[in-house]
N, C-alpha and C positions, 0 to 999 in steps of 0.2 A: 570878778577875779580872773575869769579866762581872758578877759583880756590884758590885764598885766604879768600873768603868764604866757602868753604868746609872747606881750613885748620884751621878758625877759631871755627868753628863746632866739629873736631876732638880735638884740644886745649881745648874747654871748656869742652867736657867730659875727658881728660886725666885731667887737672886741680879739677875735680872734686873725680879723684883721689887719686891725692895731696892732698884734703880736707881729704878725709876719711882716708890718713895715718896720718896726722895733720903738712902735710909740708904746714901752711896756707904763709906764708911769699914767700915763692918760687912760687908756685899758686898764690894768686894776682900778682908778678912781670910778671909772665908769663902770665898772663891771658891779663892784660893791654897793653904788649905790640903785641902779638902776633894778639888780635883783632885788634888792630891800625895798622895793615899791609893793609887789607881791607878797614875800615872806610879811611881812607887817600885816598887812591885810588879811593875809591868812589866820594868824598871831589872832588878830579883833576878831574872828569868829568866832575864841573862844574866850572871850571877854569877859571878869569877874560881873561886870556892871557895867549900864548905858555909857558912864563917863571912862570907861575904862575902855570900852570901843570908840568911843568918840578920838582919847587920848592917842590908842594906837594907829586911827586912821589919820589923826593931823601926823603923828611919824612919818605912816604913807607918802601925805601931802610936799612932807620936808625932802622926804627919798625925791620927789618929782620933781622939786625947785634944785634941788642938786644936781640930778640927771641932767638937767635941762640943760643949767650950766657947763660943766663938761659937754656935750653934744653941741652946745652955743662953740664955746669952743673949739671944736674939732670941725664945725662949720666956718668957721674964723681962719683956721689958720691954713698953712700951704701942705701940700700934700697930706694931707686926711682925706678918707674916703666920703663921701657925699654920704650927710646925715641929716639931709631935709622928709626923709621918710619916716625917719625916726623918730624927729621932733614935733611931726604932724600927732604920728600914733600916740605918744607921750602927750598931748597938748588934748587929746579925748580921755585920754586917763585922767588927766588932773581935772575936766570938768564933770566927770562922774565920779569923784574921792568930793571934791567938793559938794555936789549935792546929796553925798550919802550924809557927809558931818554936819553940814547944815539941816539936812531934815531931820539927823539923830539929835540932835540941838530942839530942834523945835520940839520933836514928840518929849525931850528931858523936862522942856520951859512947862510944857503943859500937864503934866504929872505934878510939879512942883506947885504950877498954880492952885 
């Protein structure tokens, strides 16, 4: 979680960026989604149930495919500030959300068997 907290931290100052060159549209998408990588995460630690943590870490997962998108983005086009640090940091996030839902899967499969 600390570490999708930081990268939420780093996102609202590069987005603050985005403000000052007046990309306000791309900044709010990126801002909404990138903080929602954390807040969900957060959210699953107080999970009614396994499937219920599971459900709101694939949210997580969705927040990340979305960032990513935007950040692709703003790598793509012309005058955006350099978002290859970003998309590294993000690109560890999403394989540590995946092996949490994947092993929160496994430990559900084996309860059930």
């Amino acid at each position: 979680m600390k570490l999708s907290f930081n990268f939420s931290l780093e996102i609202i100052s590069y987005c603050e960026v985005l403000d000052e060159n007046e990309k306000f549209i791309i900044s709010k998408q990126l801002l909404r989604s990138a903080t929602s990588i954390c807040a969900n995460s957060m959210e699953a630690q107080n999970a009614e149930s396994k499937a219920d943590f599971i459900h709101k870490m694939k949210i997580s997962a969705k927040e990340v495919d979305e960032t990513q998108y935007w950040l692709f983005l703003c790598d793509s086009a012309k005058n955006y500030p350099n978002s290859k640090n970003l998309l590294n940091k993000l690109e560890e996030i999403q394989k540590v959300l995946n092996k949490i839902i994947k092993t929160a899967k496994t430990k559900i499969n084996l309860l059930v068997v």
